[in-house]
C-alpha positions as CSV (number, residue, x, y, z in Angstrom):
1,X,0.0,0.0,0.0
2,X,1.3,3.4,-1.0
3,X,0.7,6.1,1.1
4,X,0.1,9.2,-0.8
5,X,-0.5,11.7,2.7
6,X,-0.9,12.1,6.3
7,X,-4.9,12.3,5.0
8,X,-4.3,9.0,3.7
9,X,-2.7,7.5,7.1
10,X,-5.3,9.2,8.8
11,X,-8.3,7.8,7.2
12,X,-10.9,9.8,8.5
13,X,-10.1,8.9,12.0
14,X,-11.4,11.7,14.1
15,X,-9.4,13.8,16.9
16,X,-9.5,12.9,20.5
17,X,-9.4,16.2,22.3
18,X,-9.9,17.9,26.0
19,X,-9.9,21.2,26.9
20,X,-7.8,22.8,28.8
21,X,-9.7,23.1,32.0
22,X,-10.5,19.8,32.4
23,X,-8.4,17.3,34.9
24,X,-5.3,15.4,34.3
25,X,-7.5,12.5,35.4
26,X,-10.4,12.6,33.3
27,X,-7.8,13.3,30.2
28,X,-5.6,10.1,31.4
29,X,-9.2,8.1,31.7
30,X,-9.9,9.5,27.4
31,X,-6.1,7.9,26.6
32,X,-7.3,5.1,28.2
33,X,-10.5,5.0,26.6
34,X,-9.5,5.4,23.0
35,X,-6.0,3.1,24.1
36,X,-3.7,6.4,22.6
37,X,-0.6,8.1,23.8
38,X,-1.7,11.9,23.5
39,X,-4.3,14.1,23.2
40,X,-5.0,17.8,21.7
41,X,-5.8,20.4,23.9
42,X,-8.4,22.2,22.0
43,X,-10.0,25.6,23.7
44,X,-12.5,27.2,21.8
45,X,-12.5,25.1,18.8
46,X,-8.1,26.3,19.0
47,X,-5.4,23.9,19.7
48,X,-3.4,25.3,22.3
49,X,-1.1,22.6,23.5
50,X,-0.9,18.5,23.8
51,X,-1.5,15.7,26.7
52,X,1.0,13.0,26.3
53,X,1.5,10.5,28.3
54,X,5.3,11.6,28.8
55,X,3.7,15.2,30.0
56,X,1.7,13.7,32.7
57,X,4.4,11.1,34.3
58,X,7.3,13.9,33.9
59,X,4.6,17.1,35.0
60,X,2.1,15.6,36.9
61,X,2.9,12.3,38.8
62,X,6.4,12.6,39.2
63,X,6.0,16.6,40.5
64,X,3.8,15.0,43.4
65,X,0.8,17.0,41.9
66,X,-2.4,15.1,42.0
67,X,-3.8,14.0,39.1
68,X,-7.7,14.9,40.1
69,X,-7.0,18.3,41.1
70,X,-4.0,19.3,38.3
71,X,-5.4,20.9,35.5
72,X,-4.2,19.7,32.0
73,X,-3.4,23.4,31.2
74,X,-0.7,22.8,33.7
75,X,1.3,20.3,32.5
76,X,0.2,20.1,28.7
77,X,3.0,20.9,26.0
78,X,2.1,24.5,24.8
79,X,2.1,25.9,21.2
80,X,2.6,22.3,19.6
81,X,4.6,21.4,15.9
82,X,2.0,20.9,13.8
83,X,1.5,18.9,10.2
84,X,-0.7,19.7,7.7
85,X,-3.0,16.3,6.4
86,X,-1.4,16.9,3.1
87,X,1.9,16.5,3.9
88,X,4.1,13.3,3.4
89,X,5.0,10.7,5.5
90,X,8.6,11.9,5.7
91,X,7.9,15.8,6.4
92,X,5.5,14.3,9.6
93,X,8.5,11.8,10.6
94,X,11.2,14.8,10.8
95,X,9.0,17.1,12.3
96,X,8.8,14.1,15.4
97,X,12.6,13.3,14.6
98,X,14.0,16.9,15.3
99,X,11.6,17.6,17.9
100,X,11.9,14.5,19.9
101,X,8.1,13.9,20.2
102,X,6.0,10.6,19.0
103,X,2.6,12.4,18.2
104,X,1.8,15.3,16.3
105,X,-1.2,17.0,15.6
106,X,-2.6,17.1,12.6
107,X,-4.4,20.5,11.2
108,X,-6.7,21.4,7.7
109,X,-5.6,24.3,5.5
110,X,-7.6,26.6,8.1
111,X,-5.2,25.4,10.6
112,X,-8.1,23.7,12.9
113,X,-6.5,20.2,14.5
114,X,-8.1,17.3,13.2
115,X,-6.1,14.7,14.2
116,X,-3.2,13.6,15.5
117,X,-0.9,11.0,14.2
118,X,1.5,8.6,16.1
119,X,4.7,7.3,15.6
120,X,2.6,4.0,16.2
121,X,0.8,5.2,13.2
122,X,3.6,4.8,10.3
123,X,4.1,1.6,8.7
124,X,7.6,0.1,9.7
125,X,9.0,0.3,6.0
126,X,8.1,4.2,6.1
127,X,10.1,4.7,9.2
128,X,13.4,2.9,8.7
129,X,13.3,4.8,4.9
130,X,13.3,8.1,6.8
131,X,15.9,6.8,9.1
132,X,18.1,5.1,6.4
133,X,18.0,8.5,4.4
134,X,19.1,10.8,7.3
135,X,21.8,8.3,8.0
136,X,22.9,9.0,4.0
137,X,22.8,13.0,4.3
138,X,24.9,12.6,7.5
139,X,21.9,13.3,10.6
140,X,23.3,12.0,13.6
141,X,21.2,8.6,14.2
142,X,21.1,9.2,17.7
143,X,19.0,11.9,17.7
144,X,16.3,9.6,16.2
């Protein structure tokens, strides 16, 4: 299977978000729900930041803060990389490479999130061609 775009990857799959207000425990109960890593942070129909897992142990659990009473404004990643659904596999996997993330919201041409893809996401092929081509043009492997 060739895949032509994020869009593709994607396939319609709709965004799991929470808002900014809510708790670190009801957005850890949603990654459980839908069984995902991260979520958008959407505040009035805006993404403002992302909910990974990572955010919550490093933030939240391991800062002795209390995961009922933290809001996810408090420990979210603010102003998030983003990918446009057009864009290709490889632009999406560099974007993650260089900024040492594993999800990445996904936005339309309006620049509304509508999805967010996971490292998870990319077939294995797609990946270790990214990787294999950075090793070529000399980026340090380590900083995969």
């Amino acid at each position: 299977m060739i895949i032509k775009s994020i869009a593709h990857l994607l396939n319609e799959r709709g965004l799991i978000s929470v808002a900014p207000q809510e708790t670190v425990k009801a957005a850890c109960a949603l990654l459980t729900a839908h069984d995902i890593g991260a979520l958008a942070v959407v505040d009035n129909g805006k993404l403002v930041g992302v909910l990974s897992e990572r955010d919550v142990i490093r933030r939240c659990i391991s800062g002795d803060r209390k995961t009922a009473e933290t809001q996810v404004a408090e420990v979210m990643t603010q102003a998030p990389v983003t990918v446009q659904r057009d864009a290709s596999l490889a632009d999406a996997q560099t974007k993650m490479f260089e900024g040492g993330f594993r999800h990445l919201p996904v936005v339309d041409e309006a620049g509304r999130a509508i999805g967010m893809l996971s490292m998870r996401d990319i077939p294995t092929e797609y990946r270790l061609m990214v990787e294999r081509f950075r090793e070529y043009r000399g980026v340090d492997a380590a900083s995969l």
